[in-house]
VODREN-630659 format. One record per residue (C-alpha): residue in three letters; x, y, z. Coordinates in steps of 0.25 Angstrom, whole numbers, padded with zeros to 4 digits, always signed. Example, Ala and Ser with C-alpha at 12.3 -4.5 7.8 and 13.67 -1.06 7.14 Angstrom:
2
Ala+0049-0018+0031Ser+0055-0004+0029
! end
This chain:
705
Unk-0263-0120-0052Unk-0249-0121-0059Unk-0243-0108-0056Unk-0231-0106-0065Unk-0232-0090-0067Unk-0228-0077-0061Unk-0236-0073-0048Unk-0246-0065-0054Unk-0261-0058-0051Unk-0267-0064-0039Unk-0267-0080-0043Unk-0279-0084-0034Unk-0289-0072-0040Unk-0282-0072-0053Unk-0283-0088-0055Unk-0298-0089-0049Unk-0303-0080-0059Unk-0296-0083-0070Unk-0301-0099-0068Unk-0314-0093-0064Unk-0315-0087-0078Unk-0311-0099-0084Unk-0320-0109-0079Unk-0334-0099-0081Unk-0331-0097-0095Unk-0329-0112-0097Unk-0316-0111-0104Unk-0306-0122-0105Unk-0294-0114-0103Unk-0291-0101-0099Unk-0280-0092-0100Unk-0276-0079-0094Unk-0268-0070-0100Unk-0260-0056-0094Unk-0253-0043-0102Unk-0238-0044-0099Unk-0232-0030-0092Unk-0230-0025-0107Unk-0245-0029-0110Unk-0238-0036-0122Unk-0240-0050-0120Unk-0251-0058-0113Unk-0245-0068-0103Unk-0253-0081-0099Unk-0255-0081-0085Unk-0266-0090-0082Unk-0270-0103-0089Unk-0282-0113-0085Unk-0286-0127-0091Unk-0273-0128-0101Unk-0259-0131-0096Unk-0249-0120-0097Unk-0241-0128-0109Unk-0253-0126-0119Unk-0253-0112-0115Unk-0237-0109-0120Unk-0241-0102-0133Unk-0249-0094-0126Unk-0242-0090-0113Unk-0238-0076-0116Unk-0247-0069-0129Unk-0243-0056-0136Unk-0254-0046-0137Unk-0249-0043-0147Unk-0253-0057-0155Unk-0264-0062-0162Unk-0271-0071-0150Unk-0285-0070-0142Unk-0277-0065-0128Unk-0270-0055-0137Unk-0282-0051-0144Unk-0290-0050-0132Unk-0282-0041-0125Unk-0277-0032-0135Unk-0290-0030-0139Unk-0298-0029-0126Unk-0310-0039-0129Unk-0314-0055-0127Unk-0308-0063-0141Unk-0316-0076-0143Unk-0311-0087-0152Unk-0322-0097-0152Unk-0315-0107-0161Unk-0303-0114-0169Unk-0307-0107-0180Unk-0309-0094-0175Unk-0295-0095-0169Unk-0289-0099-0181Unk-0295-0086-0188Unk-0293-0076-0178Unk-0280-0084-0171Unk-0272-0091-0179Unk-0260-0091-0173Unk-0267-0096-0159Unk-0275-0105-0167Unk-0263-0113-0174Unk-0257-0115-0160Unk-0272-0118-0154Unk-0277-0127-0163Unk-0288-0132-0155Unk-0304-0129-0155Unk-0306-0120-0145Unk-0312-0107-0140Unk-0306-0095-0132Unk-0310-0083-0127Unk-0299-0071-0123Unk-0302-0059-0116Unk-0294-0046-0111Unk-0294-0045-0095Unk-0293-0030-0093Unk-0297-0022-0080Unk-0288-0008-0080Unk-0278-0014-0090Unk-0277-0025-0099Unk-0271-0039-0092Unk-0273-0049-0103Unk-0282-0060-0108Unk-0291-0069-0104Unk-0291-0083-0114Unk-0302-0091-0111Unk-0302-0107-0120Unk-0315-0117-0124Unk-0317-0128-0130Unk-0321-0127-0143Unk-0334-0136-0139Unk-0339-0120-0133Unk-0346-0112-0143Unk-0340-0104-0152Unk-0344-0092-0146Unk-0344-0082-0135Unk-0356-0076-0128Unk-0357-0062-0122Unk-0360-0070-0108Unk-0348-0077-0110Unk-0340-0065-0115Unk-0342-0056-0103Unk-0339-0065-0094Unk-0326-0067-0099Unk-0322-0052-0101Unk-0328-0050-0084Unk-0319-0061-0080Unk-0306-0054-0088Unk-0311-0043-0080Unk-0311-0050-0067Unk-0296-0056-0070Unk-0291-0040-0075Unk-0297-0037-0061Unk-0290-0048-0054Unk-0278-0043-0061Unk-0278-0030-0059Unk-0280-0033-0043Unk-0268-0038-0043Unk-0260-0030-0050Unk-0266-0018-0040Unk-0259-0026-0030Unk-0246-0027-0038Unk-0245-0042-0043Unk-0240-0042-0058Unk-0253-0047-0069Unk-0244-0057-0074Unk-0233-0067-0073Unk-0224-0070-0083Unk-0223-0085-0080Unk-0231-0096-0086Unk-0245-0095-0084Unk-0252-0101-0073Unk-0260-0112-0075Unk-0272-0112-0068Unk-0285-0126-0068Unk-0295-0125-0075Unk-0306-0117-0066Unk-0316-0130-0069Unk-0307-0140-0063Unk-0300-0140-0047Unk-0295-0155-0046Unk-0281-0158-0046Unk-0277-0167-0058Unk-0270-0179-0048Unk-0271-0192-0053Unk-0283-0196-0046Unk-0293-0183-0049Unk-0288-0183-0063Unk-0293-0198-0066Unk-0308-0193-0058Unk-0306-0182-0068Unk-0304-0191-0082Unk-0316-0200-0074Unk-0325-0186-0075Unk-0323-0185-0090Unk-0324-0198-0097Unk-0327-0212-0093Unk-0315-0222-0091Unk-0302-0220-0089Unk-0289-0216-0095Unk-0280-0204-0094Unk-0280-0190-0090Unk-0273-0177-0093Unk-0273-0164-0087Unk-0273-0151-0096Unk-0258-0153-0095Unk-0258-0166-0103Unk-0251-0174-0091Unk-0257-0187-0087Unk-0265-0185-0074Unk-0274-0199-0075Unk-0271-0212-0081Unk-0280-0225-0081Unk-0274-0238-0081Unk-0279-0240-0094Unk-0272-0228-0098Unk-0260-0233-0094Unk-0261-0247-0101Unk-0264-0238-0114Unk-0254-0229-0112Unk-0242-0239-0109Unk-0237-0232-0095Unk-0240-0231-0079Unk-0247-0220-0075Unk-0237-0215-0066Unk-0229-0214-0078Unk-0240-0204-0086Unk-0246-0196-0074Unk-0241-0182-0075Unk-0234-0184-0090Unk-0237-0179-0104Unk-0243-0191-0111Unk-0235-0187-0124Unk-0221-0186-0114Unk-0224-0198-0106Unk-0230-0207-0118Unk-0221-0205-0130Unk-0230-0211-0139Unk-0239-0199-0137Unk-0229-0189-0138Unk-0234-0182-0152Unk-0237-0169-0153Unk-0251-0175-0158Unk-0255-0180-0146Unk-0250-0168-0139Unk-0260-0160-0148Unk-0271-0169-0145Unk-0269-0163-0131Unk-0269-0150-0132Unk-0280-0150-0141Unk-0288-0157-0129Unk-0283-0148-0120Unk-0286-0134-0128Unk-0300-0138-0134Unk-0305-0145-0120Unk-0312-0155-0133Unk-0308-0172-0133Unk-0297-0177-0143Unk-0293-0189-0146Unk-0281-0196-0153Unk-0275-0209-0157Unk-0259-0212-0153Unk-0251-0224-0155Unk-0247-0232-0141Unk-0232-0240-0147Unk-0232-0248-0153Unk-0247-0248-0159Unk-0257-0246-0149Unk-0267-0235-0153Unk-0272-0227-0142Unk-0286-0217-0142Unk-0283-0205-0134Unk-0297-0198-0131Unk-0294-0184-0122Unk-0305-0178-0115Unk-0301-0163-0111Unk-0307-0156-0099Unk-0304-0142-0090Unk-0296-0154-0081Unk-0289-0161-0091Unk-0288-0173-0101Unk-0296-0187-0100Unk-0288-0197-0111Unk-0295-0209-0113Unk-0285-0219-0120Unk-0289-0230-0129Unk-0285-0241-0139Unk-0287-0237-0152Unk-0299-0247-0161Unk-0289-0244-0172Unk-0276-0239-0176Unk-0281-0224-0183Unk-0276-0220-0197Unk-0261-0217-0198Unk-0262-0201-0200Unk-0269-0201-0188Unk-0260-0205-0178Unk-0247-0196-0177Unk-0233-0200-0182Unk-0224-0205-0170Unk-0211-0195-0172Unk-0199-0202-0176Unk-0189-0209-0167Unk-0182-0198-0159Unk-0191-0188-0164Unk-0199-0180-0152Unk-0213-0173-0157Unk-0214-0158-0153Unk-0225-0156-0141Unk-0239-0151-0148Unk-0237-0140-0139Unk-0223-0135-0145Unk-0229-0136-0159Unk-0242-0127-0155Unk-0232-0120-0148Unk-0223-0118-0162Unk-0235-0115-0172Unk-0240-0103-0162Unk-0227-0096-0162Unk-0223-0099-0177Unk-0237-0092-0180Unk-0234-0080-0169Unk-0219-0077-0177Unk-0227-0078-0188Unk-0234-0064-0183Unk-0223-0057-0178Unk-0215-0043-0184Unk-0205-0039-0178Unk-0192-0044-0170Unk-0197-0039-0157Unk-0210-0049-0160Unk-0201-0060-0164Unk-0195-0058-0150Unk-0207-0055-0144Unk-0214-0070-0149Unk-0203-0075-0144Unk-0203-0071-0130Unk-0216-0072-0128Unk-0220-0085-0135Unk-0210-0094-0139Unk-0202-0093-0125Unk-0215-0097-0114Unk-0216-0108-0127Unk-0203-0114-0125Unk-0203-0110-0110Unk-0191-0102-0113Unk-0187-0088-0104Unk-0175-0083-0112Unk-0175-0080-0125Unk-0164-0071-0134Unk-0167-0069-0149Unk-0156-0065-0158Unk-0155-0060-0172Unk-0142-0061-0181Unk-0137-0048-0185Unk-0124-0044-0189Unk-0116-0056-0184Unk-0124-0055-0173Unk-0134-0059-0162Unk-0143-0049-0158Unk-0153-0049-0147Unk-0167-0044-0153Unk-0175-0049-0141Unk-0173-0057-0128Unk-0180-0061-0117Unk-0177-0067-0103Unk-0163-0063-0103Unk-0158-0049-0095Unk-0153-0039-0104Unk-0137-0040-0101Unk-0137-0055-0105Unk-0144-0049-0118Unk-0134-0040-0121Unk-0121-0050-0117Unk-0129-0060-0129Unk-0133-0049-0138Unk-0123-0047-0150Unk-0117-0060-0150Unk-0110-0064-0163Unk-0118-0074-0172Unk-0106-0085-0170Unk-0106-0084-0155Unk-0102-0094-0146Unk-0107-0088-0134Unk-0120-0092-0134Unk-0124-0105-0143Unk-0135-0093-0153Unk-0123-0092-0162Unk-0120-0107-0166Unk-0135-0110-0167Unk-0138-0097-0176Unk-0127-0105-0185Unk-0130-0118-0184Unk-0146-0114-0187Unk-0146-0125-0174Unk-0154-0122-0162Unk-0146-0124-0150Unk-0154-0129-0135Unk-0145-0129-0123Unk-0156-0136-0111Unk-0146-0130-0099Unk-0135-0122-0096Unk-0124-0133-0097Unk-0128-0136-0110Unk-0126-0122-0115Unk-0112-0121-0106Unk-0105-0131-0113Unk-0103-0123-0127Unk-0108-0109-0122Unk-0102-0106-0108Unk-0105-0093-0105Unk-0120-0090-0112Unk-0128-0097-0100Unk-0120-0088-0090Unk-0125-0077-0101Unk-0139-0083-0103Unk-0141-0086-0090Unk-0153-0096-0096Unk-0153-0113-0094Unk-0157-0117-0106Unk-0158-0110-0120Unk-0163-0114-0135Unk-0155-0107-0146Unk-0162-0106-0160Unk-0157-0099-0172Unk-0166-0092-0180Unk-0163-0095-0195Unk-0171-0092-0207Unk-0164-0100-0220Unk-0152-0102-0214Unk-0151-0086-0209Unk-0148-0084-0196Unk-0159-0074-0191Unk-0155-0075-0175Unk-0157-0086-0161Unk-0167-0087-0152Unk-0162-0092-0140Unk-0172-0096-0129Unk-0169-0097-0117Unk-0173-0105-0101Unk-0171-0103-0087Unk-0172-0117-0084Unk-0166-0128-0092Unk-0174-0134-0101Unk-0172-0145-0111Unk-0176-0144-0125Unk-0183-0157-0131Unk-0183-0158-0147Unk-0196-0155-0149Unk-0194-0141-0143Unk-0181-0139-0149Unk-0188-0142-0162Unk-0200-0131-0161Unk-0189-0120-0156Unk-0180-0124-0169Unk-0194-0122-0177Unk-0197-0109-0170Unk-0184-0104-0172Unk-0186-0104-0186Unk-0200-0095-0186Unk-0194-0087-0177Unk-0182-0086-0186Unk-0191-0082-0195Unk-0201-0071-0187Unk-0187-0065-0183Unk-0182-0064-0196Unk-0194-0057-0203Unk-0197-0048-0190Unk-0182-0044-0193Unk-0186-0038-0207Unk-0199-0032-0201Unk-0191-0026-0191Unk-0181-0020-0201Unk-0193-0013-0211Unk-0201-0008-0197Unk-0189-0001-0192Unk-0186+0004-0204Unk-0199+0008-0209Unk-0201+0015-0195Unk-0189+0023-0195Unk-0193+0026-0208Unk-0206+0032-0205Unk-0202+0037-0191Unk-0189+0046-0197Unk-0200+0052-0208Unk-0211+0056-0198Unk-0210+0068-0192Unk-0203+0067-0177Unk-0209+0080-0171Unk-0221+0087-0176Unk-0218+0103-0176Unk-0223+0112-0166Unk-0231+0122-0175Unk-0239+0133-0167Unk-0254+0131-0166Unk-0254+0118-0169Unk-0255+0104-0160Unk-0251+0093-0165Unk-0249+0079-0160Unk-0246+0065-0170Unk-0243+0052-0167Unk-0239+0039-0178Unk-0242+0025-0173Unk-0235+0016-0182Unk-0243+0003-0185Unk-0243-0008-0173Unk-0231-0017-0176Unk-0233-0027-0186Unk-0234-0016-0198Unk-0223-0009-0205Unk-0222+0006-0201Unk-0233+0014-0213Unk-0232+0028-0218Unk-0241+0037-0209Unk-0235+0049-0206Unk-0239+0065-0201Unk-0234+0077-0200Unk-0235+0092-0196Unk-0227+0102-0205Unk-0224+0117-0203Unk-0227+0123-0215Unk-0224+0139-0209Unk-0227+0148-0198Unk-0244+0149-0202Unk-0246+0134-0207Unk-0243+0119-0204Unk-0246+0107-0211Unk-0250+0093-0207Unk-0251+0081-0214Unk-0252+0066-0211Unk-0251+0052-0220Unk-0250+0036-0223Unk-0242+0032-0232Unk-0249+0018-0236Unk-0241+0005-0232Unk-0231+0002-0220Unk-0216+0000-0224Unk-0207+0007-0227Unk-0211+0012-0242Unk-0223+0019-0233Unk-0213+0025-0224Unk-0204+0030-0233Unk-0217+0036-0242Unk-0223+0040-0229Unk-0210+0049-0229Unk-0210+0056-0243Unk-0226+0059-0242Unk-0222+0066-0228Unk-0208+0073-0233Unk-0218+0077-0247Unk-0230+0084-0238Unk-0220+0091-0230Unk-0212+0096-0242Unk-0224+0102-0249Unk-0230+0106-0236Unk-0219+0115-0231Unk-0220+0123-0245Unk-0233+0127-0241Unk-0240+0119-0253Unk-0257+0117-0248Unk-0261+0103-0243Unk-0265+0100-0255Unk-0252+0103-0263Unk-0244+0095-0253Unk-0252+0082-0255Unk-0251+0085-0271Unk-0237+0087-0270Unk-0235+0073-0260Unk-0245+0066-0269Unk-0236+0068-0282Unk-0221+0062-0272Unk-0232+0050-0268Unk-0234+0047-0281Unk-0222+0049-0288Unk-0215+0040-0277Unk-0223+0029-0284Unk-0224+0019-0271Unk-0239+0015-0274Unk-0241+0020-0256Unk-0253+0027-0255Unk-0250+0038-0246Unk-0262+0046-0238Unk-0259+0062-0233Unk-0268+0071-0226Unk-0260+0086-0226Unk-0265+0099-0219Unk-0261+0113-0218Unk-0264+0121-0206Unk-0263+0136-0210Unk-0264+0143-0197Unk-0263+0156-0204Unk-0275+0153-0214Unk-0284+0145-0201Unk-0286+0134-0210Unk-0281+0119-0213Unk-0280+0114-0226Unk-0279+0098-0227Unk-0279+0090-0240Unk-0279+0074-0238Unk-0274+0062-0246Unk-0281+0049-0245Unk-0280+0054-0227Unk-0288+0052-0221Unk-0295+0068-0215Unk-0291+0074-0201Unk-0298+0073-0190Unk-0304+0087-0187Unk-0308+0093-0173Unk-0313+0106-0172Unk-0316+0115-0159Unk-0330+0112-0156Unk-0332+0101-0166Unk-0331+0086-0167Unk-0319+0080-0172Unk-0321+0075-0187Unk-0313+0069-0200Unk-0310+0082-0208Unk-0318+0082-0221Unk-0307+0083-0232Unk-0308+0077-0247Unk-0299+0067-0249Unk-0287+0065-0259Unk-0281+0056-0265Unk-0269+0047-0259Unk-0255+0051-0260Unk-0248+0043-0272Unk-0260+0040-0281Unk-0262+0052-0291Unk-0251+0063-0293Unk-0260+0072-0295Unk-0270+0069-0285Unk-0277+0082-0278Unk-0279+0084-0263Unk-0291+0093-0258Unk-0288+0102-0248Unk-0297+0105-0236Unk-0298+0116-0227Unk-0302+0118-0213Unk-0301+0131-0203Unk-0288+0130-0194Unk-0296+0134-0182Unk-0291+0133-0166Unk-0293+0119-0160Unk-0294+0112-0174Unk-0287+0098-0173Unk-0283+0089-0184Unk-0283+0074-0182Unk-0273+0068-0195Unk-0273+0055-0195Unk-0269+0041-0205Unk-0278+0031-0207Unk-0273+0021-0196Unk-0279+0029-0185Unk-0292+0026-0192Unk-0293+0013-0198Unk-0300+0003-0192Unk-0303-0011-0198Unk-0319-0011-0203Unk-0320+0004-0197Unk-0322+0015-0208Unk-0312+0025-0209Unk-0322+0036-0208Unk-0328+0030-0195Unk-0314+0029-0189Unk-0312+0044-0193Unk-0322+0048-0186Unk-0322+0041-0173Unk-0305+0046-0173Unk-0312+0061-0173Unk-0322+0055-0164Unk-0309+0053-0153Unk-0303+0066-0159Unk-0314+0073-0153Unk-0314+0065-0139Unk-0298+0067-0138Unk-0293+0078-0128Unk-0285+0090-0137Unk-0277+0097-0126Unk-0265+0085-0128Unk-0265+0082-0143Unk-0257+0069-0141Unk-0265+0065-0130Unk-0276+0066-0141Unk-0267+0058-0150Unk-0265+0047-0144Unk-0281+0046-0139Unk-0284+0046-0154Unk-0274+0035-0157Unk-0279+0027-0144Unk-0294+0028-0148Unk-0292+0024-0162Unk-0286+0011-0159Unk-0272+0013-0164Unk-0266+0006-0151Unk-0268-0006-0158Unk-0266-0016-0168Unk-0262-0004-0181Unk-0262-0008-0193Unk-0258+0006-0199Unk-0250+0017-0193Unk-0255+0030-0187Unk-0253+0044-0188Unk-0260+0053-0180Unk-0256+0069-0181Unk-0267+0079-0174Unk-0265+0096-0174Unk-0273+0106-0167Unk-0274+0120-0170Unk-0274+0129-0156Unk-0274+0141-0164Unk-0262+0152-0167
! end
């Protein structure tokens, strides 16, 4: 076992079960994956029959993202994906950066709480399906890990690390790969004699015969990278072939070019132990298109894994919103990918670099760097947002000779300065930063030029989003109501949940207005849409209602009267209104709705139920639309449950069937605390989630005067 991580839960019972797991469901590699503290992120912990370098995508998941781990947990069930092309439909960001045929399996381990996710990988050779046998015993062995888990942290040791994950061998293999072993391995797979790699892709066998093909001494492939130690082989093509042995477990096979024209057959056999390569001459020198173009003179290739590496995180800032995602992609992806522990993203503003996000650097470092004008010669973030020319600075000496002072301030040993530049505007730096010196070949230097540009890009436009969300919630937040008035007889509680982040603030609003001593009114709405225009509308439709409402106008007068400013506004939003009047002096409620949809109604003695009200029309369609009125006894006990449509819709769920299981928990909720009974409604109607709509709840009780 390579242990390269945190201490973590107990290794031995940990470990044994998890390679237990792996090798009775059959799978080719396995992974295990645990919440961070923030339950934000899913950190790779442990890893069997893949080397950790495949894994780097991977290493640390947002729940937040569109994977099967993410998936899995956030949704509390077992995710199958049983082939490329499911993945590609259902993935597509994994997919492009996984592009082999496969199967996986991933699976939430929870005990008392949630502690990640179970990823579980076959070749594609198994059928594309999952049985309820094969199920169950994966969901009781993530019950077993959150068990072993949980032991542990009862004894006070941390569920994760935060290092690299641990790479554990296969549970089907328990032979060391020395020389000797490996070769008896390679003899147990085919017949002959060639090469061997581990899962690593190092030489750990090599045949005379091998050696003669091959043009070096074993001694001087053992242990290397045959696309490092054999340059003629250093193409991100062969580099692929690899990976797609490795990932898949299936043979591949490809033709390469010995200088200066010898053709060589590579045929590699993949198993849970590693790589047979039986090597060949080639009968005939295959068709130009299908051998690979050597690289010009000088020119070095980019590894295959950089460029997977490249195309999964231009598809994730693809995705993101806001800045704070920008940072977060960053931090979370691109830094274990580049192996990097510092990283400092600025934006220009004002002359200016401002610090939007960091991490690995103590706040008072932070705050000596942030502000620092955009022609500083501190730090080298200045001349390279001129130039538009990324600057790399392997050590500390390096750096001293034109900076003096910023490694003293950093504190770093090595650091890769891009500048963020969309058509030749300076949008901000992202400076990455290393502990430990670290050299900076061309080929990564190339892939970080090239994601400077996306994130260049994802930066700029989360900029914008930024701007219209703030403002479109300052908006909405300065026109609903901060405080609810106390009015005697009545409870009342509310709460507005604003669409999960990713949408625009919308238009919900509520409302509870005094109209005198012997009557009150309230009234609840959505605007359609979610900008601004639907803010500010959301506005004027709430200003309107209380305006007529407080001149004691019937309910429905005040939507009349709100209908005809809708309307003569001419925005082309649909607006829907539900406005009632509780006239303690009279004992009755009148209500009158329009396009809402009705209250929830729980009576004394009675089971809670959708009130029956005719409809009217929406807001902004016909100036002189009519709005029915209903009328229901004002009675002690009664409560009204207002509502707009987000608490109720439900992809392929009728609205009606949603209303009535949302009075269904109305009935079940506790009344003595009505924001205890709030937030239970809110919780069992699944508005914890993914939202795609905003929520506004308002619920009143009358205890009687």
């Amino acid at each position: 076992m390579t242990d390269t991580g945190d201490p973590t839960v107990d290794g031995d019972g940990l470990d044994a079960a998890f390679a237990e797991t792996v090798r009775r469901t059959g799978a080719s590699i396995g992974a295990l994956y645990l919440l961070s503290p923030d339950e934000q992120v899913l950190c790779l912990d442990l890893l069997s029959g893949a080397p950790a370098e495949l894994a780097e995508p991977w290493v640390r998941v947002p729940v937040a993202a569109p994977a099967p781990v993410a998936d899995a947990v956030r949704e509390g069930h077992l995710v199958w994906v049983g082939s490329q092309s499911e993945m590609a439909r259902s993935y597509p960001r994994t997919a492009m950066a996984l592009p082999y045929p496969l199967a996986l399996a991933a699976s939430p381990v929870t005990g008392v709480r949630r502690w990640g996710a179970l990823l579980l990988m076959w070749p594609a050779t198994r059928p594309p399906y999952m049985t309820g046998r094969e199920q169950g015993n994966i969901v009781s062995s993530c019950r077993r890990l959150a068990r072993l888990i949980e032991e542990a942290a009862e004894r006070g040791v941390p569920p994760a690390g935060t290092g690299r994950p641990r790479v554990l061998p296969n549970g089907a293999v328990h032979r060391h790969a020395g020389p000797a072993m490996a070769a008896a391995d390679f003899v147990e797979r085919l017949p002959g004699g060639s090469c061997a790699l581990d899962l690593a892709g190092r030489f750990t066998y090599l045949s005379s015969g091998a050696c003669t093909l091959l043009g070096r001494e074993a001694g001087q492939l053992l242990g290397t990278l045959p696309w490092q130690s054999l340059r003629w082989l250093d193409d991100p093509t062969y580099e692929d072939r690899y990976r797609a042995a490795v990932l898949s477990r299936a043979p591949v096979s490809f033709t390469a070019c010995r200088p200066p024209g010898q053709w060589l057959e590579f045929h590699l056999f993949p198993d849970d132990s590693g790589i047979s390569v039986r090597i060949v001459p080639s009968g005939a020198r295959p068709l130009p298109l299908s051998a690979p173009r050597r690289p010009e003179s000088g020119a070095v290739p980019s590894r295959m894994g950089q460029l997977y590496q490249l195309t999964h995180l231009a598809a994730a800032l693809t995705e993101v919103v806001g800045v704070q995602d920008v940072i977060d992609l960053v931090a979370d992806q691109i830094m274990p990918a580049f192996g990097a522990q510092g990283l400092v993203l600025s934006t220009a503003d004002a002359g200016r670099l401002r610090i939007t996000g960091y991490r690995g650097y103590p706040p008072q470092t932070i705050e000596r760097l942030d502000g620092l004008p955009l022609d500083t010669g501190f730090t080298p973030a200045g001349r390279a947002l001129d130039s538009g020319i990324p600057a790399f600075f392997s050590n500390p000496e390096e750096m001293r000779r034109i900076y003096p002072e910023a490694p003293h301030i950093s504190g770093k040993q090595a650091w890769a300065f891009l500048p963020l530049i969309i058509s030749g505007r300076p949008v901000g730096i992202c400076v990455l930063s290393y502990e430990h010196r670290h050299e900076f070949p061309a080929a990564e230097r190339a892939v970080l030029t090239s994601l400077a540009g996306l994130i260049a890009q994802a930066l700029d436009r989360a900029r914008l989003y930024d701007t219209k969300h703030d403002l479109a919630h300052a908006l909405q937040q300065a026109l609903l109501p901060r405080t609810l008035p106390a009015i005697d007889g009545l409870r009342v509680a509310a709460r507005y949940l604003p669409a999960t982040r990713g949408m625009d603030v919308g238009g919900d609003f509520y409302d509870l207005i005094r109209l005198d001593d012997t009557a009150a009114a309230a009234v609840i709405g959505d605007v359609q849409g979610h900008n601004v225009a639907a803010a500010a509308l959301m506005g004027q439709v709430r200003m309107g209602v209380h305006a007529h409402a407080t001149l004691g106008t019937p309910p429905d007068k005040v939507l009349a009267g709100t209908n005809r400013l809708v309307t003569d506004l001419g925005l082309e939003l649909f607006t829907s209104c539900l406005y009632a009047c509780i006239d303690f002096a009279g004992r009755r409620v009148s209500l009158a709705g329009a396009g809402h949809p009705p209250p929830l109604l729980r009576l004394p003695g009675h089971a809670a139920r959708p009130l029956d009200m005719p409809p009217g029309p929406l807001l902004g369609i016909d100036p002189d639309a009519e709005f029915p009125v209903t009328e229901i006894p004002l009675v002690p006990g009664l409560m009204l449950a207002f509502y707009t449509d987000g608490l109720i819709e439900t992809p392929g769920v009728d609205l009606e069937d949603s209303m009535n299981q949302l009075a269904v928990e109305l009935d079940r909720a506790d009344d003595r605390d009505l924001d205890a009974l709030v937030d239970t409604l809110l919780r069992t109607s699944g508005t914890a989630g993914q939202r795609t709509d905003d929520v506004a709840l308002l619920v009143i009780q009358y205890s009687g005067r």
